[in-house]
N, CA, C and O atoms as a GROMACS GRO file, in nm:
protein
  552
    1UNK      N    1  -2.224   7.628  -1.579
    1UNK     CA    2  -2.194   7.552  -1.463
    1UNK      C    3  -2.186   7.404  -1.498
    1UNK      O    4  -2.272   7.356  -1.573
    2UNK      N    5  -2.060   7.309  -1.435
    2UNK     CA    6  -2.064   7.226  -1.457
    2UNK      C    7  -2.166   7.128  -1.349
    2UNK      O    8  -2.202   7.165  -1.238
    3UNK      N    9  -2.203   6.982  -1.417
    3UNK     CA   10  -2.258   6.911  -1.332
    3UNK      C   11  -2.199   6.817  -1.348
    3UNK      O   12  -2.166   6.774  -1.459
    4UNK      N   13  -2.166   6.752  -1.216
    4UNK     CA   14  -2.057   6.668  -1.188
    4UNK      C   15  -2.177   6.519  -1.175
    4UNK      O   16  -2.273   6.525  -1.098
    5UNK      N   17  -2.158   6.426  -1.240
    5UNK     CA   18  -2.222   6.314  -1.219
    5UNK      C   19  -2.152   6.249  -1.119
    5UNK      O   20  -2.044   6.299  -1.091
    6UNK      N   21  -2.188   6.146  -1.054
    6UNK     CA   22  -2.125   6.088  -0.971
    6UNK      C   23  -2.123   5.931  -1.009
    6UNK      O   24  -2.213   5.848  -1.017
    7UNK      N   25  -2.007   5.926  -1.026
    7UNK     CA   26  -1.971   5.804  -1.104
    7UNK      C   27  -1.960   5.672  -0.966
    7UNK      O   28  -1.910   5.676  -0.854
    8UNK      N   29  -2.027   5.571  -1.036
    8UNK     CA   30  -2.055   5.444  -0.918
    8UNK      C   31  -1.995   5.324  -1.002
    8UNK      O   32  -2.032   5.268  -1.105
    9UNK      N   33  -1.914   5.310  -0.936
    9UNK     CA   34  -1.849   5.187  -0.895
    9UNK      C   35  -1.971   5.088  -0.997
    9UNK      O   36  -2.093   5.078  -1.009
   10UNK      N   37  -1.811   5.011  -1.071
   10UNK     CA   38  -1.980   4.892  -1.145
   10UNK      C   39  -1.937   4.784  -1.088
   10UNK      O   40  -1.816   4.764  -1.093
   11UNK      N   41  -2.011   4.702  -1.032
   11UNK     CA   42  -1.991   4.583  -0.988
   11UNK      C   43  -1.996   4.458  -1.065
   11UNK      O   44  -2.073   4.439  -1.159
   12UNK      N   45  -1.905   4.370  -1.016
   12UNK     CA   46  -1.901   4.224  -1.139
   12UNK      C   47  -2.012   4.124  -1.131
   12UNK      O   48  -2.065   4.096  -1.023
   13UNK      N   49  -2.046   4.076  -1.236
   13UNK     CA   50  -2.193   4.006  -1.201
   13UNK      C   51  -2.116   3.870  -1.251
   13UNK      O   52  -2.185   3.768  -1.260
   14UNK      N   53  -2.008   3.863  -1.278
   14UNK     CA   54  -1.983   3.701  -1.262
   14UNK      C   55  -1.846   3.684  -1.218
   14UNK      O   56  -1.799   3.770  -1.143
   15UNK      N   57  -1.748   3.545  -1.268
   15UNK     CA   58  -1.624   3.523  -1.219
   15UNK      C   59  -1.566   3.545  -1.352
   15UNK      O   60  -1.627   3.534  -1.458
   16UNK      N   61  -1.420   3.584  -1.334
   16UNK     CA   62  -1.368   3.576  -1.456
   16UNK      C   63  -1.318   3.480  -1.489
   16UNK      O   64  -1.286   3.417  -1.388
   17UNK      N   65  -1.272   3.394  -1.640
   17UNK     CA   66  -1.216   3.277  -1.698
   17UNK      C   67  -1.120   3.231  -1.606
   17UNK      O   68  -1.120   3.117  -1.559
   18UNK      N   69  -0.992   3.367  -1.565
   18UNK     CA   70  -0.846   3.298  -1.485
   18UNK      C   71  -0.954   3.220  -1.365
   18UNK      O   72  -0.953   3.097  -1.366
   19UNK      N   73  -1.036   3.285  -1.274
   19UNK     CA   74  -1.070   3.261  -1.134
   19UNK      C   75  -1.159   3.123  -1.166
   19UNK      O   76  -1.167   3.050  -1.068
   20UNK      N   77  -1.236   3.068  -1.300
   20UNK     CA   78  -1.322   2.946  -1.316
   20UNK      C   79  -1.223   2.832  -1.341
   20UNK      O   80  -1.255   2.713  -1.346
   21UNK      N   81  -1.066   2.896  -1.360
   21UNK     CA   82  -0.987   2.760  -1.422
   21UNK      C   83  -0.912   2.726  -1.332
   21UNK      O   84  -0.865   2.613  -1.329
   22UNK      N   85  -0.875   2.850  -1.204
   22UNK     CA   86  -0.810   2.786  -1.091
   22UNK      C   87  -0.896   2.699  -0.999
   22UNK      O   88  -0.848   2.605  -0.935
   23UNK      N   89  -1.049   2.741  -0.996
   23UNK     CA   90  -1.133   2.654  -0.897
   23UNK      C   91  -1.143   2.502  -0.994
   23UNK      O   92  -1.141   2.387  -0.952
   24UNK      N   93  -1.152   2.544  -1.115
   24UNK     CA   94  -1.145   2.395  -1.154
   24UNK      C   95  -1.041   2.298  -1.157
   24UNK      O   96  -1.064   2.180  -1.134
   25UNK      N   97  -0.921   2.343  -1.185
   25UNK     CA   98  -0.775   2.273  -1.123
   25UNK      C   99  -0.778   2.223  -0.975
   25UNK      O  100  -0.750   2.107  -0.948
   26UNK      N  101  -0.814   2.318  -0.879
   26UNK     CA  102  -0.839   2.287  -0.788
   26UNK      C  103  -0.928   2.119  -0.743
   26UNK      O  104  -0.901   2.027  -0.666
   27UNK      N  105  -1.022   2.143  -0.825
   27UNK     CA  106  -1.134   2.024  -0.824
   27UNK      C  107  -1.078   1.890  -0.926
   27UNK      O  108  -1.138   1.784  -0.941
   28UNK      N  109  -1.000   1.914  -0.963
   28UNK     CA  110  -0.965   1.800  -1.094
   28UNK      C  111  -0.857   1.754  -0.943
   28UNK      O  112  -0.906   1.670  -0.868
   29UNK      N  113  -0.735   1.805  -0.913
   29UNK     CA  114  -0.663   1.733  -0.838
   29UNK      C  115  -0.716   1.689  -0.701
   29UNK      O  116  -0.666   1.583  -0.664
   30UNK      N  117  -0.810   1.747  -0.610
   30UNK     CA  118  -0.854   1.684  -0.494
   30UNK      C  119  -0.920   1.519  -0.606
   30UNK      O  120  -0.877   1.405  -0.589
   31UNK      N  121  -1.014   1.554  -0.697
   31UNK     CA  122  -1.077   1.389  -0.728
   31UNK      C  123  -0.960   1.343  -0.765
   31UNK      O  124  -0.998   1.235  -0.811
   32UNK      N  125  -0.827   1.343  -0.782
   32UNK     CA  126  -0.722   1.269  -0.843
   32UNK      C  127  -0.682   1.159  -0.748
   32UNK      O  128  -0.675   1.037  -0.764
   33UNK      N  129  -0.648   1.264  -0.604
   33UNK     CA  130  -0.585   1.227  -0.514
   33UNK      C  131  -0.680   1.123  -0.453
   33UNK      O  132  -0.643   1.009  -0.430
   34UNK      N  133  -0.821   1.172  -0.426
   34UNK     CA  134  -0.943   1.100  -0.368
   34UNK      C  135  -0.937   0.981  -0.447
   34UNK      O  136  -0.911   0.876  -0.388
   35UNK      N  137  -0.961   0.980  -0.597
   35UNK     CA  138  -0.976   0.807  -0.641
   35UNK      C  139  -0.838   0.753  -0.625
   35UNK      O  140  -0.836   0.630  -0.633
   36UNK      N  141  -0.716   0.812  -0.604
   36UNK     CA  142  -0.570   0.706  -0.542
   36UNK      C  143  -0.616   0.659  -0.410
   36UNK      O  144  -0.558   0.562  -0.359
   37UNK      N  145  -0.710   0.715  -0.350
   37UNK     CA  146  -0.679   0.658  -0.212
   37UNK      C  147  -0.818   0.576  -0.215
   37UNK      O  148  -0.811   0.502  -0.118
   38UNK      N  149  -0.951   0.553  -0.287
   38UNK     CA  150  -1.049   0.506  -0.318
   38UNK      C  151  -1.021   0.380  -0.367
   38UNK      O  152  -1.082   0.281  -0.326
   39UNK      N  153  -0.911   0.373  -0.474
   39UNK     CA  154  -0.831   0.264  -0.582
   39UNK      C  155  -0.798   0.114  -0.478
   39UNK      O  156  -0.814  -0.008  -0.485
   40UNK      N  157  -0.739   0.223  -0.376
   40UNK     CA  158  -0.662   0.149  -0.316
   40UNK      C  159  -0.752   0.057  -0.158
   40UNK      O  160  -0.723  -0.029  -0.074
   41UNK      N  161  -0.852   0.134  -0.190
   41UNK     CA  162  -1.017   0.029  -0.084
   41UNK      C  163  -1.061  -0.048  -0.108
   41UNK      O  164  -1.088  -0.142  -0.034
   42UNK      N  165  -1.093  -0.034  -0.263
   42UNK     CA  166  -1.132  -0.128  -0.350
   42UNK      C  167  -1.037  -0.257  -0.366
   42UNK      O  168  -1.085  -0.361  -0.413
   43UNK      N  169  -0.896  -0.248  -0.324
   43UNK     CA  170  -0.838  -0.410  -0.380
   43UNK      C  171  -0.831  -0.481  -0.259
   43UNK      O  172  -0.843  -0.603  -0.252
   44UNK      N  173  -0.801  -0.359  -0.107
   44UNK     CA  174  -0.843  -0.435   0.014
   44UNK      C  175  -1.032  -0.448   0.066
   44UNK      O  176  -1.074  -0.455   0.182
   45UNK      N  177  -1.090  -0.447  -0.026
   45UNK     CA  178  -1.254  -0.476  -0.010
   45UNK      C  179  -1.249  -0.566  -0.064
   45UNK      O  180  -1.299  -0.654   0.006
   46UNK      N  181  -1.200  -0.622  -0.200
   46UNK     CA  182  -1.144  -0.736  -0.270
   46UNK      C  183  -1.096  -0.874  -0.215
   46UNK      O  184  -1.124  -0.993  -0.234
   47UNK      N  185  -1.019  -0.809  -0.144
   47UNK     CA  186  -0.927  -0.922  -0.041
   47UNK      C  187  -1.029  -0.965   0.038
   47UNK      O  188  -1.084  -1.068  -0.001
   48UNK      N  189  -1.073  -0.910   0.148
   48UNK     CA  190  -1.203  -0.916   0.233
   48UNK      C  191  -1.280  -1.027   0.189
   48UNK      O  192  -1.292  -1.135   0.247
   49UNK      N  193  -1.349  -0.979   0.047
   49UNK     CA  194  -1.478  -1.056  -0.018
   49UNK      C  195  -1.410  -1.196  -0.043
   49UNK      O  196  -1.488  -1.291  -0.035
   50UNK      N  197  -1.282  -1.227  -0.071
   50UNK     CA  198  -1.252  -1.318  -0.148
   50UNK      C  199  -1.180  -1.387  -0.006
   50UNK      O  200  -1.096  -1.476  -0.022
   51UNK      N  201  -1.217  -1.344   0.128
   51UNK     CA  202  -1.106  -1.444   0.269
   51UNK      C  203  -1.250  -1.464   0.316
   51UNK      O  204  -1.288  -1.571   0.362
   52UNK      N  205  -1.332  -1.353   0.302
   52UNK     CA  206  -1.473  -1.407   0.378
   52UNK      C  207  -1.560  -1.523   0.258
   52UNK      O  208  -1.664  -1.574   0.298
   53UNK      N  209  -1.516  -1.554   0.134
   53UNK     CA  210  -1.573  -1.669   0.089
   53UNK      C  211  -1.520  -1.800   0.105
   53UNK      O  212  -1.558  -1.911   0.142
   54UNK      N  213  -1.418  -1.744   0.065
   54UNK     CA  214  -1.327  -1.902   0.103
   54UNK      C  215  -1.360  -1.986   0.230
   54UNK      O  216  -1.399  -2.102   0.219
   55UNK      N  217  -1.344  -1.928   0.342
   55UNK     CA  218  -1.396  -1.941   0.495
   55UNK      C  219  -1.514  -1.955   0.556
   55UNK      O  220  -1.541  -2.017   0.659
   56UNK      N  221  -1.624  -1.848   0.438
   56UNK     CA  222  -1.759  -1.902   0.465
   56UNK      C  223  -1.789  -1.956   0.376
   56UNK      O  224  -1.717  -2.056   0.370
   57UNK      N  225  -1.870  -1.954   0.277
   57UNK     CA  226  -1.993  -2.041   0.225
   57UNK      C  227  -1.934  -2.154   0.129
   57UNK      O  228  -1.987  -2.263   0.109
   58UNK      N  229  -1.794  -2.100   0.061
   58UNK     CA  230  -1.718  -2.230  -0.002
   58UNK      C  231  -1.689  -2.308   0.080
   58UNK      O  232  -1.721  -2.420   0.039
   59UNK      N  233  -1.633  -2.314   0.200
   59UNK     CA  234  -1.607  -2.416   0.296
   59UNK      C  235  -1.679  -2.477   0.344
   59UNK      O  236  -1.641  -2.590   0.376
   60UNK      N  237  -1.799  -2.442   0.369
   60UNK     CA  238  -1.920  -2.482   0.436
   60UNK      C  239  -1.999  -2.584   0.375
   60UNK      O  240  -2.062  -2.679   0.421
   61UNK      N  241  -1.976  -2.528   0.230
   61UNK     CA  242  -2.036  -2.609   0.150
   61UNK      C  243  -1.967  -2.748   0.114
   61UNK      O  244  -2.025  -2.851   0.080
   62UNK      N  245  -1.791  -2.723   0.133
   62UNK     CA  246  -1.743  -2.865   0.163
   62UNK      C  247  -1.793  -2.933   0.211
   62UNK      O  248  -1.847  -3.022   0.146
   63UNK      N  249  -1.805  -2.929   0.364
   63UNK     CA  250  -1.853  -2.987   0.434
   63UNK      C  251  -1.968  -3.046   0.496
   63UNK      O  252  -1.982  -3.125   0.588
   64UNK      N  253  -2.069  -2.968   0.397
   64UNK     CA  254  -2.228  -3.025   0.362
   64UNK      C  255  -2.186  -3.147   0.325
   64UNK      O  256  -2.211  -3.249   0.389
   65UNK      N  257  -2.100  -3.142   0.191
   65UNK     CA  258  -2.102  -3.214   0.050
   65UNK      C  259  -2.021  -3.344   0.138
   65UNK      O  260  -2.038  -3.460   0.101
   66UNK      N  261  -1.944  -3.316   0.243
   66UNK     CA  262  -1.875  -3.428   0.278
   66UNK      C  263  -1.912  -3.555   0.371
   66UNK      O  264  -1.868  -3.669   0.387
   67UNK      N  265  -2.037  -3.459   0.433
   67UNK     CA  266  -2.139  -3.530   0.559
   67UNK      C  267  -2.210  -3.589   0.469
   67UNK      O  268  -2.192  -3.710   0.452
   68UNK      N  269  -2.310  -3.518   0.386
   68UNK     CA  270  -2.377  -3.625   0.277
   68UNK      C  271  -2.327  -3.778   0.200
   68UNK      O  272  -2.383  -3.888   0.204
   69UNK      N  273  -2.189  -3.732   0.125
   69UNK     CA  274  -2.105  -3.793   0.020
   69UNK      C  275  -2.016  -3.906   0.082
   69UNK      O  276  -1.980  -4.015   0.039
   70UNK      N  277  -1.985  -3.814   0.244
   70UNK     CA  278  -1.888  -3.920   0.315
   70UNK      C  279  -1.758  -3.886   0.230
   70UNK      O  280  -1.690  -3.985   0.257
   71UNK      N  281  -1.673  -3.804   0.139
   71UNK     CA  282  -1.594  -3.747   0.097
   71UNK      C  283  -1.577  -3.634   0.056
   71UNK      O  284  -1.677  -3.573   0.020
   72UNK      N  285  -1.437  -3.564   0.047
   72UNK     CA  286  -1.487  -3.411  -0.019
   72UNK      C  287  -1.549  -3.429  -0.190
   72UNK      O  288  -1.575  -3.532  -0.252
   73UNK      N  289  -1.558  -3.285  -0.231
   73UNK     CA  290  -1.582  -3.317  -0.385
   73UNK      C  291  -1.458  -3.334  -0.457
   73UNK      O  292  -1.346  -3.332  -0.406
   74UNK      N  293  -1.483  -3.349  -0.563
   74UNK     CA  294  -1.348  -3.358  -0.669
   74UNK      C  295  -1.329  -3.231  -0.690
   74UNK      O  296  -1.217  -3.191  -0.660
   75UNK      N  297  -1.402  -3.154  -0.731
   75UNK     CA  298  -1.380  -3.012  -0.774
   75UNK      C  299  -1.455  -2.933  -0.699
   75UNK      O  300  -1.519  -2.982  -0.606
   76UNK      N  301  -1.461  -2.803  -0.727
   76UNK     CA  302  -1.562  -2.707  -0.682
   76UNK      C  303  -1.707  -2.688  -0.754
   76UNK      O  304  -1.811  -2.634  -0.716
   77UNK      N  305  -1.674  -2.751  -0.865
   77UNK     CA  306  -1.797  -2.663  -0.954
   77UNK      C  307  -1.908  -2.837  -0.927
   77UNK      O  308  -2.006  -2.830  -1.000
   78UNK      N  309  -1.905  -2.972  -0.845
   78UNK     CA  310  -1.948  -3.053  -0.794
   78UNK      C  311  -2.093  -2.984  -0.715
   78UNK      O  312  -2.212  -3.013  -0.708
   79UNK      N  313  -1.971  -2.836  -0.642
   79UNK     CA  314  -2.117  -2.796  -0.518
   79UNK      C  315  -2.252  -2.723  -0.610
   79UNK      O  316  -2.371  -2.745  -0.590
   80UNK      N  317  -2.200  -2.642  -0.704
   80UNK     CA  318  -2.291  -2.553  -0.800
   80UNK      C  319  -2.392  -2.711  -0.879
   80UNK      O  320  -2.515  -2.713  -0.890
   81UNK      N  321  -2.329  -2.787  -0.906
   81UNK     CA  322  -2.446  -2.917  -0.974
   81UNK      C  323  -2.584  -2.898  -0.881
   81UNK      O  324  -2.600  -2.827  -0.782
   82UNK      N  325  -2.670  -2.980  -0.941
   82UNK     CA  326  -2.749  -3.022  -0.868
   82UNK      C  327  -2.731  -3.210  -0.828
   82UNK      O  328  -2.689  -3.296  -0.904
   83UNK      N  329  -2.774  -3.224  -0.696
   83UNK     CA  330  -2.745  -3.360  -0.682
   83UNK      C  331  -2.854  -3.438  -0.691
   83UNK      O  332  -2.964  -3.435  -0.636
   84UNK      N  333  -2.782  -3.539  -0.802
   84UNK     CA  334  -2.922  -3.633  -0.791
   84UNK      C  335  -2.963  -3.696  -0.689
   84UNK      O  336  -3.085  -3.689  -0.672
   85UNK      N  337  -2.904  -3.755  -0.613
   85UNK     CA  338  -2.960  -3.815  -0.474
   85UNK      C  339  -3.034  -3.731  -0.374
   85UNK      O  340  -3.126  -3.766  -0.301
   86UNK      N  341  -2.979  -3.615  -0.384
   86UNK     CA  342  -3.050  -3.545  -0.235
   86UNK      C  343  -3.170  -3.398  -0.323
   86UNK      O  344  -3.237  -3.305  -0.277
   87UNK      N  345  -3.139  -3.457  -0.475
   87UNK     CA  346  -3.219  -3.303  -0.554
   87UNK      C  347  -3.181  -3.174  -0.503
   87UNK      O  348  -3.244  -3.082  -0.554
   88UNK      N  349  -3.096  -3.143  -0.415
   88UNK     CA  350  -3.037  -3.017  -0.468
   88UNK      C  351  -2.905  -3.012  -0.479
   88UNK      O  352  -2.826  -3.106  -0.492
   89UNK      N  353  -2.878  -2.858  -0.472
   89UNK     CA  354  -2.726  -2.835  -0.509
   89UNK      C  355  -2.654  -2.748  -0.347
   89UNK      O  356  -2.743  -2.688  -0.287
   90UNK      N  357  -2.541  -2.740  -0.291
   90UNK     CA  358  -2.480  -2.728  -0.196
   90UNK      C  359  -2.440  -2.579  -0.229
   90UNK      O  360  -2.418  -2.521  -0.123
   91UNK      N  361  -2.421  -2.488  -0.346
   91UNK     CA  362  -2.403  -2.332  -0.361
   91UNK      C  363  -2.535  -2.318  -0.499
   91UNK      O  364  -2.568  -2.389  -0.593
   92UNK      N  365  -2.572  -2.210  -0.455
   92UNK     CA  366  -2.678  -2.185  -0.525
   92UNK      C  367  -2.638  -2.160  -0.686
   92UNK      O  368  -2.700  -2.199  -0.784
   93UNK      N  369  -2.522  -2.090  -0.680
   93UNK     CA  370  -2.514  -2.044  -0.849
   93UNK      C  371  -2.331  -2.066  -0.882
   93UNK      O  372  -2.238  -2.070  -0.801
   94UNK      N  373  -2.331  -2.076  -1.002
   94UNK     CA  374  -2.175  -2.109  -1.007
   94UNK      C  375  -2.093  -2.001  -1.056
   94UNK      O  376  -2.000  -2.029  -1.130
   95UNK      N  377  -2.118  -1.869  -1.021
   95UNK     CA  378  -2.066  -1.704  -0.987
   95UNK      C  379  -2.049  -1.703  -0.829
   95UNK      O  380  -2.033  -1.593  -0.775
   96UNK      N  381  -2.051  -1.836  -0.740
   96UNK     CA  382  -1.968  -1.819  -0.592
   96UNK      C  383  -1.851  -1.897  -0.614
   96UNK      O  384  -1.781  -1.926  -0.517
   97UNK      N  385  -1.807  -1.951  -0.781
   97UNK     CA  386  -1.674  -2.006  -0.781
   97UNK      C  387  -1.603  -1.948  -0.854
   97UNK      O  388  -1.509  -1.998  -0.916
   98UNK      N  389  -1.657  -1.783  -0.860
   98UNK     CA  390  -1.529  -1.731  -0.926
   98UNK      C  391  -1.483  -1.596  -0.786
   98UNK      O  392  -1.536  -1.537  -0.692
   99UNK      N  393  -1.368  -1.606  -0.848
   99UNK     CA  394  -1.320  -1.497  -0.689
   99UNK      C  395  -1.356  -1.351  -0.758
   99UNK      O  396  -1.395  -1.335  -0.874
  100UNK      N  397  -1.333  -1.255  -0.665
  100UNK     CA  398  -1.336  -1.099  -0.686
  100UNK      C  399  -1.233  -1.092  -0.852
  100UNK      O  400  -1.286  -1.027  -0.942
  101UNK      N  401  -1.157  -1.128  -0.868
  101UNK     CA  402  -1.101  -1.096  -0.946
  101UNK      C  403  -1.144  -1.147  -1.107
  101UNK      O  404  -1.077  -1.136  -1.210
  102UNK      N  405  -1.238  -1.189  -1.095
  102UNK     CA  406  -1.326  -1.293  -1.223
  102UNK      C  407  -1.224  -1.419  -1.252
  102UNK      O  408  -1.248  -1.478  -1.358
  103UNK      N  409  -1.129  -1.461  -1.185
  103UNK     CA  410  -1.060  -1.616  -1.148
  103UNK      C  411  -1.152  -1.733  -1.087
  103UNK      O  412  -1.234  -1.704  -1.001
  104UNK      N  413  -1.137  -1.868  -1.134
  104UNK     CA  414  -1.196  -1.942  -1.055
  104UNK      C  415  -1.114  -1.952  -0.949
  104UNK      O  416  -0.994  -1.936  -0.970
  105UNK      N  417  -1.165  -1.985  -0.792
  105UNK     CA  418  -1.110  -2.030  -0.722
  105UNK      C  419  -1.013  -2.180  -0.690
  105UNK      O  420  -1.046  -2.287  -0.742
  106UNK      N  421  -0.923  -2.171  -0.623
  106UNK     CA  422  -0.802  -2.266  -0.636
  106UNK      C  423  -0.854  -2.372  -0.520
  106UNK      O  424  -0.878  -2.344  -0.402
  107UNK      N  425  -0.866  -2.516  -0.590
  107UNK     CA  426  -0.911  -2.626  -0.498
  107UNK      C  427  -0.826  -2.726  -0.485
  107UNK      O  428  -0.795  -2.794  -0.582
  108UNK      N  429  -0.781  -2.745  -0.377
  108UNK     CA  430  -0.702  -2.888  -0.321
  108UNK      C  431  -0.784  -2.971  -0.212
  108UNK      O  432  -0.792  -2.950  -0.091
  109UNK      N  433  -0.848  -3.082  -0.297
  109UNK     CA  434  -0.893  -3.184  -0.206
  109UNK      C  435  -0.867  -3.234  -0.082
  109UNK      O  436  -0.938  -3.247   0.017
  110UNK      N  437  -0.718  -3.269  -0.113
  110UNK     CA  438  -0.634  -3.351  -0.012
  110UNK      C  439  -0.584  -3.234   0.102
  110UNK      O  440  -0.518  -3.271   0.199
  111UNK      N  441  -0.617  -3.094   0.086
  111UNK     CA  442  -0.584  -2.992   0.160
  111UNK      C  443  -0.422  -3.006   0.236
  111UNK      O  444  -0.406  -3.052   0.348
  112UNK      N  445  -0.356  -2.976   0.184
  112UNK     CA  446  -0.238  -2.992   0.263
  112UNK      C  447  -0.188  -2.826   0.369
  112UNK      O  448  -0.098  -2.819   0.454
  113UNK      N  449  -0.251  -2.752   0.338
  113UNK     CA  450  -0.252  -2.620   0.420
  113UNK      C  451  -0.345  -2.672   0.551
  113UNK      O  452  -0.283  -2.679   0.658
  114UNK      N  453  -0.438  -2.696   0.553
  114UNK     CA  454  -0.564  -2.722   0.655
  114UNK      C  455  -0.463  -2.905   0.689
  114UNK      O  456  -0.532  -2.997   0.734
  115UNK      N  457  -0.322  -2.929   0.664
  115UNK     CA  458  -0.343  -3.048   0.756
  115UNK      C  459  -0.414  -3.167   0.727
  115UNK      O  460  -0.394  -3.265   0.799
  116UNK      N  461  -0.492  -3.175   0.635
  116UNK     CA  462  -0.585  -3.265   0.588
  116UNK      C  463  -0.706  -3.297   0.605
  116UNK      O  464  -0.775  -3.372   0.536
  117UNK      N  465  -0.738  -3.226   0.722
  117UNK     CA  466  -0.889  -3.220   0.751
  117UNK      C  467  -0.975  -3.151   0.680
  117UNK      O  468  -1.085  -3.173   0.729
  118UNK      N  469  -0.985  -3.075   0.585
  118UNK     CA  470  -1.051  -2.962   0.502
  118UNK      C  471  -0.964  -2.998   0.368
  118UNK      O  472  -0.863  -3.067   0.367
  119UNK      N  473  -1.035  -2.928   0.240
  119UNK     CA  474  -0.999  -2.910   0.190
  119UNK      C  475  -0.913  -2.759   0.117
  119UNK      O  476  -0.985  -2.659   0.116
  120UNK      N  477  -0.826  -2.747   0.081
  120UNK     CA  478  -0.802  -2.595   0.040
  120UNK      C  479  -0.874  -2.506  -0.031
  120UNK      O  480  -0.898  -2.544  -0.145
  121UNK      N  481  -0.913  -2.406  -0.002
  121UNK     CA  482  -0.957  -2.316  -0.116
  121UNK      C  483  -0.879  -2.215  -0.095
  121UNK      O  484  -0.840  -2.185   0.018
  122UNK      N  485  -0.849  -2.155  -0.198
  122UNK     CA  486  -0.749  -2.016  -0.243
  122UNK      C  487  -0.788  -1.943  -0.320
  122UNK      O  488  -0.860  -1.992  -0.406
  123UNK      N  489  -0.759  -1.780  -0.326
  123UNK     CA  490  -0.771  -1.710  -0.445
  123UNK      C  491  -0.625  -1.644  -0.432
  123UNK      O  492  -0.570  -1.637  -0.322
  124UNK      N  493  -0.564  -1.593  -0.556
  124UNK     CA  494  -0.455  -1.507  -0.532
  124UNK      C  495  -0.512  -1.362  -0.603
  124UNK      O  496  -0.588  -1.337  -0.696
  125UNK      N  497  -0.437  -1.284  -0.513
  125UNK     CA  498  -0.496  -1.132  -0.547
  125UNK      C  499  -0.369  -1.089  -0.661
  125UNK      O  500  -0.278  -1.163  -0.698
  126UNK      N  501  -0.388  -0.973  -0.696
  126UNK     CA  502  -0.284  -0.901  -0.822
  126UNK      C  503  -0.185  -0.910  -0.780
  126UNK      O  504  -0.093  -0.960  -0.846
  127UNK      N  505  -0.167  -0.855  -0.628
  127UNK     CA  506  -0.024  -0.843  -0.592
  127UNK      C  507   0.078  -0.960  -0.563
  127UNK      O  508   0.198  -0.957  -0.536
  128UNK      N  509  -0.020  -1.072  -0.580
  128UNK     CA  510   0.040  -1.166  -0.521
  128UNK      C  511  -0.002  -1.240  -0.403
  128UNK      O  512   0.015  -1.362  -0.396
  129UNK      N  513  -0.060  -1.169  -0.303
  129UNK     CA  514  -0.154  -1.258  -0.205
  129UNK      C  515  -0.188  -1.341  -0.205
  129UNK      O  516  -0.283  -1.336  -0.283
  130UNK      N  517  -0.173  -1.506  -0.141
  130UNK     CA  518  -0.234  -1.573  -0.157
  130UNK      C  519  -0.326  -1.576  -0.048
  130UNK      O  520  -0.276  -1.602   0.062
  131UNK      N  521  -0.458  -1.552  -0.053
  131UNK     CA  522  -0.573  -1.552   0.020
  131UNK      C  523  -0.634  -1.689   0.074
  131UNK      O  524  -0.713  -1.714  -0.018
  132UNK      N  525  -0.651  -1.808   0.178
  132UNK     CA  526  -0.670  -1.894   0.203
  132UNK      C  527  -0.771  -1.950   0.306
  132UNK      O  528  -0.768  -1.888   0.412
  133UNK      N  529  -0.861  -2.053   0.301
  133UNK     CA  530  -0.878  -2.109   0.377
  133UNK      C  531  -0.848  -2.157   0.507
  133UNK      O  532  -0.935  -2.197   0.584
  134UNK      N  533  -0.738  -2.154   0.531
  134UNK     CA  534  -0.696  -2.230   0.656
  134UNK      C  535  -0.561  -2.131   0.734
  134UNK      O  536  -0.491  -2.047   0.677
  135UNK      N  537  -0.556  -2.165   0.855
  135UNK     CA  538  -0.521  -2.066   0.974
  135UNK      C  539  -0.366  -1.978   0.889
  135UNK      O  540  -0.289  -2.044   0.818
  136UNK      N  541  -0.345  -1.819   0.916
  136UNK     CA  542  -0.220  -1.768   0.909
  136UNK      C  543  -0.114  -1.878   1.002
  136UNK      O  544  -0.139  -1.951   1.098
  137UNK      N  545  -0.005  -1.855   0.934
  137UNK     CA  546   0.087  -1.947   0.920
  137UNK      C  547   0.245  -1.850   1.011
  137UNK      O  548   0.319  -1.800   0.927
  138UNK      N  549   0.301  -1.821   1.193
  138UNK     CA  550   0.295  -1.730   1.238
  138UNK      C  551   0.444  -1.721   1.204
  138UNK      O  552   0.509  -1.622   1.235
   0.00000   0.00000   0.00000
């Protein structure tokens, strides 16, 4: 007499190579697409950092330097000194006169954008932007 075993089904205890290389293709192009659109936050976070300095604390600091001095400075890197008359300095460190892009920032005394009341500060971004101090121009 025969005895019939009963044969069971073997089940897979892992994934196979094809099924680990499509989930990983999978995962290589979503991060591809994700850092193109990440890339592109980063140069408008850039812009941001470098319209919110110009406008705040570089400008501001003009105008410390100008109430004190009774003129603007000659340069920028004037505010980073320390002053002998009043013993301090108007920006704490002289890494707030370089822009996002590791450029120093662009100074015009005589401000001819601001009209003459201010002085200019500028950074230009990669693309070309010129980033400014004083009001869009409509």
């Amino acid at each position: 007499m025969l005895i019939r075993q009963d044969q069971k089904r073997q089940h897979r205890a892992a994934f196979t190579l094809m099924e680990m290389l499509v989930v990983v293709a999978i995962i290589v192009a979503l991060a591809g697409i994700g850092g193109f659109f990440l890339l592109g936050q980063l140069d408008d976070s850039k812009k941001s950092t470098a319209r919110a300095q110009v406008k705040g604390p570089l400008s501001s600091a003009c105008i410390a330097y100008s109430v004190k001095h009774g003129s603007f400075p000659d340069t920028l890197d004037q505010l980073a000194l320390p002053d002998p008359e009043y013993k301090t300095q108007f920006l704490e460190n002289k890494d707030a006169l370089i822009d996002p892009w590791g450029k120093a920032y662009i100074y015009d005394k005589n401000g001819p954008n601001n009209k003459g009341t201010r002085p200019d500060i500028s950074a230009i971004a990669p693309d070309g932007d010129v980033i400014g101090n004083w009001p869009k121009m409509k």
